[in-house]
Steps between C-alpha positions, in 0.01 A plus 500: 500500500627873453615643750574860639816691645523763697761725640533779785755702258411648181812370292438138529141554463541616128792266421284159666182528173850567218680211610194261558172399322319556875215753582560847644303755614489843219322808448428653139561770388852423557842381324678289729393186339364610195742329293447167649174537363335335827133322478253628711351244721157611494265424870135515572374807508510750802286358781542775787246308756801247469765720529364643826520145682848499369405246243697587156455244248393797284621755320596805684308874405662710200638765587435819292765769347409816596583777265646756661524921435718717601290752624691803340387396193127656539500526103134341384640326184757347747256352722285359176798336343598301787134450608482320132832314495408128530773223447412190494722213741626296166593857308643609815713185577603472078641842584679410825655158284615764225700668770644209666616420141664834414642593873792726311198704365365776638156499608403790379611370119282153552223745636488664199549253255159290698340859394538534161388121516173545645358789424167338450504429906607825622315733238190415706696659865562839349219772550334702269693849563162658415286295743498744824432439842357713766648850552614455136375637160534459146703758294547528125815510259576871613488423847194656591207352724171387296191396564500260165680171597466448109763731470700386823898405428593416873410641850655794773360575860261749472640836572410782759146643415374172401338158612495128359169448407398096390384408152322230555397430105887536397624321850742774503526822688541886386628819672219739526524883596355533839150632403471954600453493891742251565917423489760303572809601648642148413633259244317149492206543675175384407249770604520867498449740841228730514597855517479657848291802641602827321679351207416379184594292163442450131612178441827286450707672783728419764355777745193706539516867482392768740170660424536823314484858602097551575420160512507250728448054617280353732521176401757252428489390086429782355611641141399828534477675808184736568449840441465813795186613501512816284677805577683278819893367411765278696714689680828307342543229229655309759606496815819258540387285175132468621254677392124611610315239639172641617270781360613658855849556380311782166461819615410854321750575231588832433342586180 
């Protein structure tokens, strides 16, 4: 009957399965022993109610890879791609057998030459540059936001003074002005601020303005602030970038 070695050290342990037909104990993906081109004795499957009683005469639980992202890289198509990648074990181990055949050449040259060998896999991992995500937009060939994802050659975060708005018929997102009585101060964001008491906005900007000379906000959102009554005026345009933000603040003008 076969039987199995073991060993407390790690050097006899991968000499023992090269120097004897005997079973070992090995983990793919790997290359220790990928030249020996082992057989894998295959077990029942995983029973864990019989693993608890410390009964193992199955298979023990895979174990899965984790793919892992460094997380300085907060770049969307980054994130896609390796969200995509897939390898299958056989592809994977074919490539780890290459290497343990060419050990004088450098990985990066076998990494490339697998590449321009299977471009049908990987085509499949790398993401549309003109599919956005969330805070994104679409822009066209001159580099400008639009709100036709027809026209769309790849995607930027939306910039100060507007939002990310959804398009659920495209699956895609656009960077829309911030509609008059609102802003947005920042770059990314996916809703725009309304303005406060006393100031006001047209559209698209990153702040709101102060009300003019003789008018004046009670409200937040507005685009236009409200008139004096007639013959009254604010006293200022602004006092310390704010301006009027009641009908208390107009008072009789001169003329």
């Amino acid at each position: 009957m076969p039987i199995a070695f073991g060993s407390y050290t790690w050097t006899p342990y991968t000499q023992i399965p090269t120097m004897h037909d005997v079973l070992f104990y090995w983990w793919v993906p790997d290359s220790q022993f990928v030249l020996n081109q082992p057989k894998r004795v295959m077990f029942p499957t995983t029973d864990p109610d019989q693993q608890r009683r410390l009964v193992f005469k199955t298979a023990p639980g895979g174990t899965t890879l984790w793919k892992l992202k460094n997380a300085a890289l907060d770049e969307p198509l980054i994130s896609r791609f390796l969200a995509s990648l897939s390898v299958s074990l056989p592809t994977l181990m074919a490539l780890v057998e290459r290497w343990a055949n060419n050990k004088t050449k450098d990985v990066r040259e076998l990494a490339c030459q697998w590449i321009h060998e299977n471009k049908a896999l990987w085509e499949g991992w790398v993401p549309d540059p003109k599919q956005c995500v969330i805070k994104q937009g679409v822009v066209d060939e001159t580099g400008s936001f639009t709100a036709n994802v027809s026209n769309a050659t790849m995607c930027e975060y939306c910039s100060e003074g507007r939002f990310s708005k959804a398009i659920p018929a495209a699956a895609n997102y656009v960077c829309e002005p911030c509609k008059a009585g609102t802003h947005q101060r920042s770059a990314a964001q996916t809703k725009c601020d309304a303005c406060e008491v006393g100031k006001f906005s047209l559209g698209g900007q990153r702040a709101c303005m102060p009300c003019q000379e003789g008018r004046y906000s009670d409200t937040e959102g507005l685009s236009e602030c409200k008139k004096c009554p007639k013959n009254m005026t604010t006293l200022k345009k602004s006092v310390f970038g704010e301006g009027a933000k009641n009908i208390g603040h107009c008072t009789c003008s001169s003329n």
